[in-house]
Kinemage of the C-alpha trace (Angstrom):
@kinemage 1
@onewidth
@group {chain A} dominant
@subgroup {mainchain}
@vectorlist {calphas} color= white
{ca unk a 1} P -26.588 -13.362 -10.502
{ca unk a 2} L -24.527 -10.213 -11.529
{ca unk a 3} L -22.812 -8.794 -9.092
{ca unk a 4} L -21.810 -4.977 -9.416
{ca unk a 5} L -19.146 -2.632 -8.033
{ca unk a 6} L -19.585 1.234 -8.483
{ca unk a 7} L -16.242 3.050 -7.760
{ca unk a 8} L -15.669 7.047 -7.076
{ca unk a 9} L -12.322 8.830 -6.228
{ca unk a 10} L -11.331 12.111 -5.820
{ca unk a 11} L -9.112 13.904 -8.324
{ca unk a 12} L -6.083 12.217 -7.505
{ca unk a 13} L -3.506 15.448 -8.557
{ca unk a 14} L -5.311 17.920 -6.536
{ca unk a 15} L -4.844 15.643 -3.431
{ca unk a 16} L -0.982 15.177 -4.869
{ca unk a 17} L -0.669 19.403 -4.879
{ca unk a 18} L -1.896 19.810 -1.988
{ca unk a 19} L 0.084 17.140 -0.600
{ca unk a 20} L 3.137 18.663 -1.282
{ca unk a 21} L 2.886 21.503 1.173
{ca unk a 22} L 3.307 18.862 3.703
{ca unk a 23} L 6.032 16.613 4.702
{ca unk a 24} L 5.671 13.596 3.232
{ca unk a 25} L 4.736 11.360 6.252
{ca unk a 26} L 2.341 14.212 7.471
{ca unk a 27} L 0.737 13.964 3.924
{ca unk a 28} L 0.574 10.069 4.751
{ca unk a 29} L -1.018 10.932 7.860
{ca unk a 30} L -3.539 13.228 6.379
{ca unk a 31} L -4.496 10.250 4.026
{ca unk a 32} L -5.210 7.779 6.617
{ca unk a 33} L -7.003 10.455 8.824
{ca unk a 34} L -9.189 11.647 5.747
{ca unk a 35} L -8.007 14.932 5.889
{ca unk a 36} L -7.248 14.354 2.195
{ca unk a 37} L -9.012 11.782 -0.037
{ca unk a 38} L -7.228 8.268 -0.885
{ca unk a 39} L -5.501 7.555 -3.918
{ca unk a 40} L -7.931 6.080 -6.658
{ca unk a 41} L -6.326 2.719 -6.937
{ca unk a 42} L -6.908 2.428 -3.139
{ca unk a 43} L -11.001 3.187 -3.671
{ca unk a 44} L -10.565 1.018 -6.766
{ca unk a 45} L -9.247 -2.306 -4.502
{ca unk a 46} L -10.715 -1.113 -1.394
{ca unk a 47} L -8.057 -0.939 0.944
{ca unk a 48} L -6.753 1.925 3.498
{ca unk a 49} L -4.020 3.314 4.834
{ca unk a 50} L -4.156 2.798 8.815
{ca unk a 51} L -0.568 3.093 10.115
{ca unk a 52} L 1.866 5.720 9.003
{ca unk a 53} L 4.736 6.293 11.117
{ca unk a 54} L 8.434 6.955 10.606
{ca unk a 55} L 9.645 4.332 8.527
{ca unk a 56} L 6.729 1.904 9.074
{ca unk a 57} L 3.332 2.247 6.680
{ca unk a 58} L 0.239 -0.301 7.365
{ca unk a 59} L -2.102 -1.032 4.698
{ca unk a 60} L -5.337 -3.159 5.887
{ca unk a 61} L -7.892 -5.133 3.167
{ca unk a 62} L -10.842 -7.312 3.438
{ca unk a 63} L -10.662 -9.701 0.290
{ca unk a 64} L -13.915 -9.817 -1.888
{ca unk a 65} L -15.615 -11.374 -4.918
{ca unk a 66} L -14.006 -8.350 -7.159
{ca unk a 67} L -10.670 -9.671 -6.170
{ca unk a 68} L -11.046 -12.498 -7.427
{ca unk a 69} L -9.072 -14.406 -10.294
{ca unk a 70} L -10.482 -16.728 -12.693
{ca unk a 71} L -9.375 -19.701 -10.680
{ca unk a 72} L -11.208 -18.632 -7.249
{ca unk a 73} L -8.439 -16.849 -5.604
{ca unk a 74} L -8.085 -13.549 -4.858
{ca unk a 75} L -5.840 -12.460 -7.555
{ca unk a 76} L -2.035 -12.056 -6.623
{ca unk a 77} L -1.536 -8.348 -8.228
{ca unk a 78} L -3.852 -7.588 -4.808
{ca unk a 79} L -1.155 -8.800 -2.641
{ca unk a 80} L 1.436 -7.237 -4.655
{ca unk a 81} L -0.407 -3.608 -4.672
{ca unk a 82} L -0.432 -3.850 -1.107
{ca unk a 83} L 2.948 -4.763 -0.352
{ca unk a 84} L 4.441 -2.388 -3.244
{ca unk a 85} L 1.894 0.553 -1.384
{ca unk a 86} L 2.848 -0.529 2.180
{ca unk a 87} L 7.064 -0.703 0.999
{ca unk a 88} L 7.031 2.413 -0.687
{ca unk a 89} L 4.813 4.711 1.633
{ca unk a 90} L 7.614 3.232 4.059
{ca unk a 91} L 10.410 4.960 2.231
{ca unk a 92} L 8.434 7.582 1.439
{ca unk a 93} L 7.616 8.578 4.976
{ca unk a 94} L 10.801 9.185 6.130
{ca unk a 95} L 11.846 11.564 2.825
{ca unk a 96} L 12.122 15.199 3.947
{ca unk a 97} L 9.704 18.314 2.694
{ca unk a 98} L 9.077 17.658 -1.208
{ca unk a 99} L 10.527 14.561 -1.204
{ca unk a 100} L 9.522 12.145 -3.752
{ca unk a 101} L 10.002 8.228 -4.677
{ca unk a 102} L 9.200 5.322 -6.818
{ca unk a 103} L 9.254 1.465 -6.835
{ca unk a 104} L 12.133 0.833 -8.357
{ca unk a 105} L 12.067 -2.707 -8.134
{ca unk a 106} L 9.566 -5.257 -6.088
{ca unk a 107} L 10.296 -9.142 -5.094
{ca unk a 108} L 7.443 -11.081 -3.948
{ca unk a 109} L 6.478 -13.938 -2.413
{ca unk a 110} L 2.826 -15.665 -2.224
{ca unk a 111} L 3.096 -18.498 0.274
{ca unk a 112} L -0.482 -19.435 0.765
{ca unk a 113} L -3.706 -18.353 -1.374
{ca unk a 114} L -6.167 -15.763 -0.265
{ca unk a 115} L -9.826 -16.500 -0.292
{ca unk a 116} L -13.193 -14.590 1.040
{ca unk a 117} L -12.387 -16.931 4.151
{ca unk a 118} L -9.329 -15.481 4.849
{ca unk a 119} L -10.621 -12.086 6.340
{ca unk a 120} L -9.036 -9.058 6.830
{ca unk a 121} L -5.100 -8.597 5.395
{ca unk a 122} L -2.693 -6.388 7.151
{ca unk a 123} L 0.541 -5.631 4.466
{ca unk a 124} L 2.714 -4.037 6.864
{ca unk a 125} L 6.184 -2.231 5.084
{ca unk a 126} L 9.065 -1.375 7.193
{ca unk a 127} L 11.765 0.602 5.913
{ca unk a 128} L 15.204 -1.221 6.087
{ca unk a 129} L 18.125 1.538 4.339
{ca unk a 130} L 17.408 4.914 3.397
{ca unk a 131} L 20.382 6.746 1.371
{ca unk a 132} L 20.500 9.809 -0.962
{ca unk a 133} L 19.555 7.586 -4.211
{ca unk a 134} L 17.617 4.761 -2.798
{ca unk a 135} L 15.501 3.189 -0.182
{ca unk a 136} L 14.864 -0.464 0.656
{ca unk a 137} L 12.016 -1.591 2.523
{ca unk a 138} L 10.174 -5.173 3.290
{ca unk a 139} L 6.929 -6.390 4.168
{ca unk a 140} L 4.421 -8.947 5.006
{ca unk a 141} L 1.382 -9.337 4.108
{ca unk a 142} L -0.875 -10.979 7.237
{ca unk a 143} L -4.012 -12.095 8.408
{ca unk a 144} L -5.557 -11.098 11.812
{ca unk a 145} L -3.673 -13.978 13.728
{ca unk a 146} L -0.486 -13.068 11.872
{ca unk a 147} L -0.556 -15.808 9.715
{ca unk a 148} L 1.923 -15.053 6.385
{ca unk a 149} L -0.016 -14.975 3.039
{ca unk a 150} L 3.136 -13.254 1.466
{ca unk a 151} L 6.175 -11.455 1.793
{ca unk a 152} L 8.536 -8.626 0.047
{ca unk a 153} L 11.218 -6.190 -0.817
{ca unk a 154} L 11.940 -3.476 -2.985
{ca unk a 155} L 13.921 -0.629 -3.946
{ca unk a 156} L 12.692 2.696 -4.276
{ca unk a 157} L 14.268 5.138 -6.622
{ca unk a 158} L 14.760 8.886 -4.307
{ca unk a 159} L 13.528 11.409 -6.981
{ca unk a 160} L 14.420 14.683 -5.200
């Protein structure tokens, strides 16, 4: 039986220029509160932003069929999107007015495999340096029980 996904998002840069009037963890906040829309690649995966604090950025999943690899797994680029979006939005939310950043670099490890049986994900990022050219963050990727599927760093490139 086919199986079918249909997908909208918002345009993404009108979000981003309105965004920029805010600080950047307030324009977190306004993402997770739906004040402004989500990031395509978040509609796209299905996953949301539901903790943004100083330093600390929650992203929260519930695996499905579309995730899936061709060896009936969820696909480990899912677990790497949300740690990467859960790292960076760490960094990011403790950048002043106009601040901007990138994944520099990303290290991850998958520890156990993620199935339709697994249930709701939590990636949780937590920032661990900040300095004027670069941030470092890390973060786990957990079930509801805290059980580790996977675990990160990376290194965020300050842009302005």
């Amino acid at each position: 039986m086919e199986r079918r996904l249909n997908v909208s998002w918002d345009d993404p840069l009108a979000a981003f220029e309105e965004g920029k009037r805010l600080a950047p963890l307030e324009y977190l906040r306004a993402i997770r509160d739906g004040r402004l829309p989500a990031p395509p690649i978040a509609r796209l995966l299905d996953f949301r932003l539901t903790v943004a604090d100083p330093g600390i950025a929650v992203f929260e999943i519930t695996p499905g069929e579309q995730h899936y690899n061709p060896i009936g797994v969820v696909h480990g680029g899912v677990a790497f999107t949300l740690l990467d979006s859960a790292m960076s939005c760490a960094v990011q939310s403790l950048l002043p007015a106009g601040g901007l950043s990138t994944t520099l670099e990303i290290k991850a490890n998958l520890v156990r495999a993620i199935t339709l049986a697994t249930g709701p994900l939590r990636a949780t990022g937590r920032i661990v340096h900040l300095g004027s050219r670069t941030g470092t963050a890390e973060g786990r990727l957990e079930d509801a029980v805290g059980k580790l599927y996977a675990h990160a760093t990376t290194t965020c490139l300050i842009l302005s």
